[in-house]
VOPAKE-853406 format. One record per residue (C-alpha): x, y negated, z negated; residue in one letter; residue number from 1. Coordinates in Angstrom, 1 decimal, padded with zeros to 4 digits. Layout:
     xx     yy     zz residuo num
      X      Y      Z       a NUM
...
END
This chain:
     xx     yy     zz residuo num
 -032.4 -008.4  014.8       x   1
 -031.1 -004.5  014.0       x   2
 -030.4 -004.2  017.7       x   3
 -028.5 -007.4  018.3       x   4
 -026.3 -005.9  014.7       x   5
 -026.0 -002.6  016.2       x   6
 -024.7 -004.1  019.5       x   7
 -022.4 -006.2  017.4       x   8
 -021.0 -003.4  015.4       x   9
 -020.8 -001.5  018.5       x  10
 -017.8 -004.2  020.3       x  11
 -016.0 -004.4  017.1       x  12
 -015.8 -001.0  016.4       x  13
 -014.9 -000.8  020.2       x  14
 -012.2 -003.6  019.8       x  15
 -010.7 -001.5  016.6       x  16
 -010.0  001.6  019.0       x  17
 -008.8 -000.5  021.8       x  18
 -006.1 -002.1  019.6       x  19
 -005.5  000.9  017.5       x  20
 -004.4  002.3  021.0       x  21
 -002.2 -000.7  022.0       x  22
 -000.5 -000.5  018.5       x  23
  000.4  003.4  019.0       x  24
  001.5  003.2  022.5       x  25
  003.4  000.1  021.6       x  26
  005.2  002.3  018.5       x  27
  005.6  004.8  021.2       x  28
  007.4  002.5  023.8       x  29
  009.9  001.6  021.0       x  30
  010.3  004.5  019.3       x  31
  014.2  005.3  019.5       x  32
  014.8  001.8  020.4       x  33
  017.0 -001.3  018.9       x  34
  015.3 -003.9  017.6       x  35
  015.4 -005.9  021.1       x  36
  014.0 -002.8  023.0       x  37
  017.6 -001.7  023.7       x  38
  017.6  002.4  023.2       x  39
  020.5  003.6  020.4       x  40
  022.7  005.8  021.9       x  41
  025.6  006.9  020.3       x  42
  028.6  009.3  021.3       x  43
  028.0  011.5  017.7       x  44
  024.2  012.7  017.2       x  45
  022.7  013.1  014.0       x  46
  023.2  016.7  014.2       x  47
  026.9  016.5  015.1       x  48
  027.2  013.9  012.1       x  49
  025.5  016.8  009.7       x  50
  028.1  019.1  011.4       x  51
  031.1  016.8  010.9       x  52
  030.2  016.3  007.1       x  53
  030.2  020.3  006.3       x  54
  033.3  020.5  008.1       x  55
  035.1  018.1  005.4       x  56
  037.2  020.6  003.2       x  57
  036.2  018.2  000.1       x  58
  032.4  018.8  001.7       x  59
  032.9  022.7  002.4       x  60
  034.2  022.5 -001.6       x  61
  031.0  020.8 -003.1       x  62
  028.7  022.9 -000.6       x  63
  030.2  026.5 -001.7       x  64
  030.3  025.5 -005.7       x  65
  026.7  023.2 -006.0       x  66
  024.5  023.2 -002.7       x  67
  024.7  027.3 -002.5       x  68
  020.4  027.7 -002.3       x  69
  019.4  026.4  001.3       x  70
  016.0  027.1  000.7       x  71
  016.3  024.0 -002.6       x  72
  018.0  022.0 -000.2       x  73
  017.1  018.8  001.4       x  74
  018.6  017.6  004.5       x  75
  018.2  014.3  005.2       x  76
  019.8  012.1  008.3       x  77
  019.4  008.6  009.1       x  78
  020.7  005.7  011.2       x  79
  021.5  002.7  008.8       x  80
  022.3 -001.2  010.4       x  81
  024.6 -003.2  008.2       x  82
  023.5 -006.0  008.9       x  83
  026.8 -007.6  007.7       x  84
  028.8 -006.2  009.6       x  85
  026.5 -005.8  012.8       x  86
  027.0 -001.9  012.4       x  87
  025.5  000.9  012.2       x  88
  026.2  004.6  010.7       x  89
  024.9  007.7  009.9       x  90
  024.1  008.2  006.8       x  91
  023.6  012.2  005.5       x  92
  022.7  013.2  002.8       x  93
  022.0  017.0  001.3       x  94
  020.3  017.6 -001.8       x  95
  019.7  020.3 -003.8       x  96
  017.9  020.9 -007.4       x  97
  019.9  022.9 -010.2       x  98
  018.4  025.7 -011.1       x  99
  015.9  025.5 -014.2       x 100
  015.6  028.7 -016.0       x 101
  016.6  027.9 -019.6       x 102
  014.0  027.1 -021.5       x 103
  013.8  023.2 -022.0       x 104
  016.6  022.5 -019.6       x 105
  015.9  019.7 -017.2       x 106
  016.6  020.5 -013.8       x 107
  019.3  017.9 -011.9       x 108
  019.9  017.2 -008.5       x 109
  023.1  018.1 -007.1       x 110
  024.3  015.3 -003.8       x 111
  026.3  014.8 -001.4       x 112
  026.2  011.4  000.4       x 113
  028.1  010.7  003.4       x 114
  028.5  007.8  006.0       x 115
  029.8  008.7  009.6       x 116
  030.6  006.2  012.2       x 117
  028.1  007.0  015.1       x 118
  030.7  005.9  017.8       x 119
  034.0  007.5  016.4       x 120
  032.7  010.8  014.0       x 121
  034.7  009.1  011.3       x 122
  033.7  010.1  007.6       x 123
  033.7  006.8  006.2       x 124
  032.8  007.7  002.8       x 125
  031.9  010.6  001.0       x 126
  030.2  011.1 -002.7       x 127
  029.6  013.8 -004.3       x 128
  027.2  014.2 -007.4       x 129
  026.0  017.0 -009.8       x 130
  022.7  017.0 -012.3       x 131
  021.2  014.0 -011.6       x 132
  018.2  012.9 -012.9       x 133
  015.3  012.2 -010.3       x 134
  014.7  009.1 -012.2       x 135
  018.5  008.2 -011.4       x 136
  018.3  008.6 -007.5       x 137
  014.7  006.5 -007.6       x 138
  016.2  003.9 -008.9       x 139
  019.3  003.7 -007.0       x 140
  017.0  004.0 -003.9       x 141
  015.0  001.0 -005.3       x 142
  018.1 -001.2 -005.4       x 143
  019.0  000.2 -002.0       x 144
  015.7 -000.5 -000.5       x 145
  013.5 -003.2 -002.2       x 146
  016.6 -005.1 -003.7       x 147
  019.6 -005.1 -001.3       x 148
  019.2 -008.6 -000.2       x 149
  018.6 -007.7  003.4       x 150
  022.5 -006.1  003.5       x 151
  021.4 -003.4  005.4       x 152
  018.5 -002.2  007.2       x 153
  017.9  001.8  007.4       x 154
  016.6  003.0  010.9       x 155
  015.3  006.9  010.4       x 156
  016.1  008.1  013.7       x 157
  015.8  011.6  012.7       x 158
  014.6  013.5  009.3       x 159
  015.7  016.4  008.9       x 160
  013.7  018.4  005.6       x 161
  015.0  022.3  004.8       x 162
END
C-alpha cells in the first residue's frame, strides 16, 4: 500500500513539473506579444517615449524644480490598450518622494504622468503633481485598476525602477 502511494505521488508530482514547464514556456512564447499572438511593435520605444516626455519644456520645468534627486526617483513605463478606442499608448510616469527632514512633516510624492502615442511620439497629455500622499496615488491606482470597467487594459512591456 506505501509503495503503490509513493508511485502515486511520484506521477503527480511529475505531472506538476511537466505543466509547470508548459505554462513558462507558454508565458515565454507570448511574452512581448498582442493578445492574439501578434508581437507589438511600435515606431517610438519606451525609452524614446521617456526621452520625448523630458524633452517637453513644461516636463524639463517640473523635472528641474520637483524631480531634482534621481536616486528618490521612480521611472516607470508601460504600454496601456484603450480598449475604447482600440489604442494603445505609452504611459510614463516619474516619481519622486519630497524630502522629509522636518520633524513631523509627512513626506509627498512629487509626479509627472504622461501619455505618448506609440506610433506618432505625440504627448497626449501631461500632469504634473506635487506632495501627494501615498494613500492618494493607491487609491487612484485602485480606481484605475480594479474599478475602470474594463476601459482600458495596461500591458507592462517594460519597467523601468531608478
Amino acid at each position: 500500500m506505501v509503495g503503490m502511494w509513493q508511485i502515486s505521488m511520484r506521477k503527480i508530482l511529475l505531472l506538476g513539473v511537466a505543466g509547470a514547464v508548459v505554462v513558462v514556456l507558454m508565458l515565454y512564447k507570448l511574452g512581448g506579444t498582442g493578445g492574439n499572438g501578434e508581437r507589438l511593435e511600435f515606431p517610438v520605444t519606451a525609452e524614446e517615449a521617456l526621452s520625448i516626455v523630458e524633452s517637453n519644456a513644461t516636463a524639463e520645468e517640473f523635472i528641474s524644480e520637483y524631480l531634482q534627486n534621481e536616486s528618490r526617483r521612480i521611472t516607470r513605463i508601460s504600454l496601456n490598450y484603450d480598449v475604447s478606442t482600440g489604442k494603445y499608448v505609452w504611459r510614463v510616469e516619474l516619481v519622486e518622494r519630497e524630502c522629509g527632514c522636518k520633524v513631523g512633516s509627512v513626506e509627498g510624492l512629487n509626479m509627472l504622468t504622461a501619455e505618448v502615442d506609440p506610433v506618432t511620439g505625440e504627448i497626449l497629455s501631461l500632469k504634473t503633481q506635487v506632495g501627494v500622499t501615498e494613500e492618494e496615488v493607491a487609491r487612484s491606482r485602485c480606481m484605475e485598476g480594479c474599478h475602470s470597467q474594463g476601459s482600458s487594459t495596461n500591458i507592462v512591456l517594460q519597467e523601468e525602477v531608478k
